[in-house]
N, C-alpha and C positions, 0 to 999 in steps of 0.2 A: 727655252726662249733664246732667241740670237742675242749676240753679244749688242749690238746696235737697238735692240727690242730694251733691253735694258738701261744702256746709257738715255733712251728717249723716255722710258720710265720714270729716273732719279730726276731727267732734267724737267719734267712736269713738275713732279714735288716740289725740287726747289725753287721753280718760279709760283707756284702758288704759297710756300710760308713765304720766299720773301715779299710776295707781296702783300703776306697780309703785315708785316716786320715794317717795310715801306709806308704803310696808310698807319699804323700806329706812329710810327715817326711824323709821319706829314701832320697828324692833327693836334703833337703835343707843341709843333712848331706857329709862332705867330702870325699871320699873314702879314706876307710883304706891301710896301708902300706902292701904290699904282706907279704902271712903268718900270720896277727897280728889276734887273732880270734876275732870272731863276733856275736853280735847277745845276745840273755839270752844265756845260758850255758860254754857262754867262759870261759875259762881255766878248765873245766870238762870233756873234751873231744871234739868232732867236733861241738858241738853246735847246733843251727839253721844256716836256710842259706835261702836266699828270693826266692818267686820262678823267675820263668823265666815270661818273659814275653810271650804277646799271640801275637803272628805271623797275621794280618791280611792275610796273603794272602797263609798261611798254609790251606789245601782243604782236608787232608787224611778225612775219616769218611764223607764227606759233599759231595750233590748232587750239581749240577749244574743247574739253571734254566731258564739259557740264554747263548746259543750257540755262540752269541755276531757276527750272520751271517745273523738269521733270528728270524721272530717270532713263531716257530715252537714251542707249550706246550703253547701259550698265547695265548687269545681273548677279542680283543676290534674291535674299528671302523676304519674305515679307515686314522684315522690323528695319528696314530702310526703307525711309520716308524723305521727303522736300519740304522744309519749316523755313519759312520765312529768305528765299534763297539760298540756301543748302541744305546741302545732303546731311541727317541725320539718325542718328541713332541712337537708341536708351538704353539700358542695362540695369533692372535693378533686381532686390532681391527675391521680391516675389515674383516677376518676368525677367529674368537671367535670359541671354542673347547667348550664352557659352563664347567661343572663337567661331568668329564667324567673317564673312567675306561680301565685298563688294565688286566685281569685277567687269575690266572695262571690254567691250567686245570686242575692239576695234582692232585687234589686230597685234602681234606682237613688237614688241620696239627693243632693235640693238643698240648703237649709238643715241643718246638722245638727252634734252634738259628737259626738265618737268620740274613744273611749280604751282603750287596751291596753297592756300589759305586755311588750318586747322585750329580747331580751340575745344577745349576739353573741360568737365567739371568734373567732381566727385573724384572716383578712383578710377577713370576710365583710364586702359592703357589698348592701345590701336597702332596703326602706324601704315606705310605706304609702300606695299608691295611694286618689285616692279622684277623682269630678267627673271619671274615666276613660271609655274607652270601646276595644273590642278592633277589634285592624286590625293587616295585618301590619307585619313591622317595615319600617322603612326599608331602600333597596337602598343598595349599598354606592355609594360616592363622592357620597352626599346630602350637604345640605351641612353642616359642621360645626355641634356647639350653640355657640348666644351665650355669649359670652365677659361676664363680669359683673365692676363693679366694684373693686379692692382696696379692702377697709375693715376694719372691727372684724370679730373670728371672717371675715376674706378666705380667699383662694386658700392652698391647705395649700402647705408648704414641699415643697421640690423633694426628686422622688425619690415622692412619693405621687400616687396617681390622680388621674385629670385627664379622662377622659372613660370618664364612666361612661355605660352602656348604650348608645352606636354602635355600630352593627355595623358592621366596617371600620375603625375607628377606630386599630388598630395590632393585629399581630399576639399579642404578648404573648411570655413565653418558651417557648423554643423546647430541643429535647432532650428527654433523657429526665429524669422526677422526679426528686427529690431521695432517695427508693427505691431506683432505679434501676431500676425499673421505665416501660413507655412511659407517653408522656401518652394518658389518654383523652381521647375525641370526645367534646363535649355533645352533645342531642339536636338532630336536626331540629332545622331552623327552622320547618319546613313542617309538622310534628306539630307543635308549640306553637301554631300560628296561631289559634285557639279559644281562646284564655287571653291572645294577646299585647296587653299592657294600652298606652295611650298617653294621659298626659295630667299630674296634676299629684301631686304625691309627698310626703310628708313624710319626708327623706332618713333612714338609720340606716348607722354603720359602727363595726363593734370599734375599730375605729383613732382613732373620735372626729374627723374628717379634715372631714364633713359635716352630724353630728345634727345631724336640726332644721332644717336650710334648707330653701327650698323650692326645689323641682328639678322639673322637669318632665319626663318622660320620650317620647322618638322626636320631639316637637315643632318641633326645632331651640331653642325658646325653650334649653333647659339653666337650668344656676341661676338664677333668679330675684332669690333673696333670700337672700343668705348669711348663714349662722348668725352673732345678734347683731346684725342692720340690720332697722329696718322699711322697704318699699318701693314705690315708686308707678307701675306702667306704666300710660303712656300710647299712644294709637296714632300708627307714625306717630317714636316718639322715643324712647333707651334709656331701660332703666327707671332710675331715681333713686333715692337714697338718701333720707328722712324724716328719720330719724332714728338715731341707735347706739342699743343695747339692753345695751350697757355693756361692759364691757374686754373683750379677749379672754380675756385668762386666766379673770377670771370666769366666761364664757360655757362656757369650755372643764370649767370646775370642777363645772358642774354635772350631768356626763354622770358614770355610775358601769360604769367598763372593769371586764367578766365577772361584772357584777350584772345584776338585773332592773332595766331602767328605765321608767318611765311614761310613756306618751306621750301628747298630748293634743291633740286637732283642733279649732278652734272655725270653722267656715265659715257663715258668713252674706254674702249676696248678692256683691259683689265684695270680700269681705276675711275673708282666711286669717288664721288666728293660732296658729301652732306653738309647743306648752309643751311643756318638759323638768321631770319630776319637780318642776312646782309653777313651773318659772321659764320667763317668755316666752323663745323661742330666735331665731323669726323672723315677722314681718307681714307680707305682702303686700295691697297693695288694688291689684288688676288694673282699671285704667281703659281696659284697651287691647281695645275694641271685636269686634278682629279675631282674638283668643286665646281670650278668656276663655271658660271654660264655666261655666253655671249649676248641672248637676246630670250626675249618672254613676254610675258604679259604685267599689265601692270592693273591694282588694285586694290581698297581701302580694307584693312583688317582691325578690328574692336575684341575685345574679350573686358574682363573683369566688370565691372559697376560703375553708372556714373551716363556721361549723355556725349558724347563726339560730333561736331559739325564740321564739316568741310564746305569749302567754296571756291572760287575762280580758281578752276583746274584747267592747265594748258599745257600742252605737250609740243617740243620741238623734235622731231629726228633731225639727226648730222647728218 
């Protein structure tokens, strides 16, 4: 990377923490008296002034990628369905869905923001592929995903998932339901190979265990950049930590468990920026030559148990 590739790199970073540092300052501050000026340049004339905020549900400039009627621009298998305006899916244990994929046809996106609306019950963990591409999955005894970091929003506490989307990675439980009825089979591997996505994720789970990191899925990379850190891979050396994005509990505060939550992508060249309802979750700036991908496809991914709905999905390229 040019020396100028990089200083525009850091200087992205630092205008996004500070301004998340900025909006936490502005709203522990009282509002000033009408008229009183504001801001550096007070009494110099009109001074600064904050901007506005971003309108989730503002569309000018942005496509649509669900009619919110049908699956018409999507292709998966048959346990993607439309319930009551979104896109849904089930998982349980006598009809197990395995890892499985939703994918949008329209074409692939390099530069671009995308935002949608997810909400999760049970144990379902999913998440939103994008800068993808399909291949099958990995054979079993591949080698483990990278193991990432402890830090702010780290590794969830023992007893919760630990390796999502290997296949082989452990058998799971074993017997009959909780029913008492048998476990079902998920589908094929080998029917899903036409949807099996691989590549980079904006994580979701009812459990709140991962929103928001970034994950990479079949890659071997695995986590990234755990919910709460921004992060720098290089080639060649593990990825780094930048900076925290603030306590965990915060972090954790800001996911809303069997609500709709917002989610929001901002990818521009090598740097991801994953927001939760309004608050950064996680950054990546992939410097690692030998990973990264520039552009791909984008599309909804489910595994474990439990029900996923999505809804008003809109896509902008830069």
């Amino acid at each position: 990377m040019r020396i100028a590739d990089r200083h525009s790199t850091a200087a992205a970073i630092a205008i996004v923490l500070a301004g998340m540092v900025g909006r936490s300052i502005v709203a522990q501050q009282p509002p000033a008296a009408p008229g009183t000026p504001q801001g550096r340049g007070a009494g110099r004339g009109p001074g600064f002034r904050q901007p506005d905020p971003i309108d989730f549900e503002e569309h000018g400039g942005w496509t649509s990628l669900f009619d919110g009627k049908t699956l018409s621009g999507w292709s998966g298998d048959r346990n993607w369905k439309i319930e009551d305006g979104a896109i849904v899916i089930e998982s349980t244990c006598e009809q197990p869905t395995g890892t499985v994929y939703l994918v949008w046809q329209g074409g692939e996106a390099a530069d671009f923001e995308l935002k949608l609306e997810m909400k999760g019950t049970g144990n379902i963990n999913g998440g939103v592929q994008y800068r993808g591409w399909i291949a099958p999955r990995p054979q079993r005894g591949a080698p483990p995903q990278q193991s990432a970091p402890a830090a702010v929003g780290g590794p969830p506490a023992a007893g919760a998932p630990s390796a999502q989307g290997v296949p082989g990675a452990g058998r799971g439980p074993q017997g009959p339901c909780p029913s008492g009825a048998p476990r079902g089979t998920p589908p094929d591997a080998k029917s899903e190979e036409q949807w099996n996505m691989w590549g980079a994720q904006y994580d979701f789970d009812a459990a709140n265990h991962y929103t928001g990191q970034f994950y990479e899925q079949s890659t071997g990379r695995g986590i990234v950049a755990w919910k709460g850190q921004a992060v720098r891979t290089e080639e060649g050396k593990n990825p780094r930590v930048i900076a925290s994005l603030g306590e965990a509990a915060v972090i954790d505060s800001y996911y809303k468990p069997n609500e709709w939550n917002q989610l929001h992508i901002i990818a521009i060249g090598n740097q991801m920026t994953h927001l939760l309802n309004g608050h950064v979750i996680s950054i990546l700036v992939d410097e690692d030559a030998s990973k990264a991908r520039k552009s791909g496809l984008i599309g909804i991914e489910v595994e474990a148990t439990g029900k996923l709905f999505v809804r008003n999905v809109w896509l902008k390229k830069l």
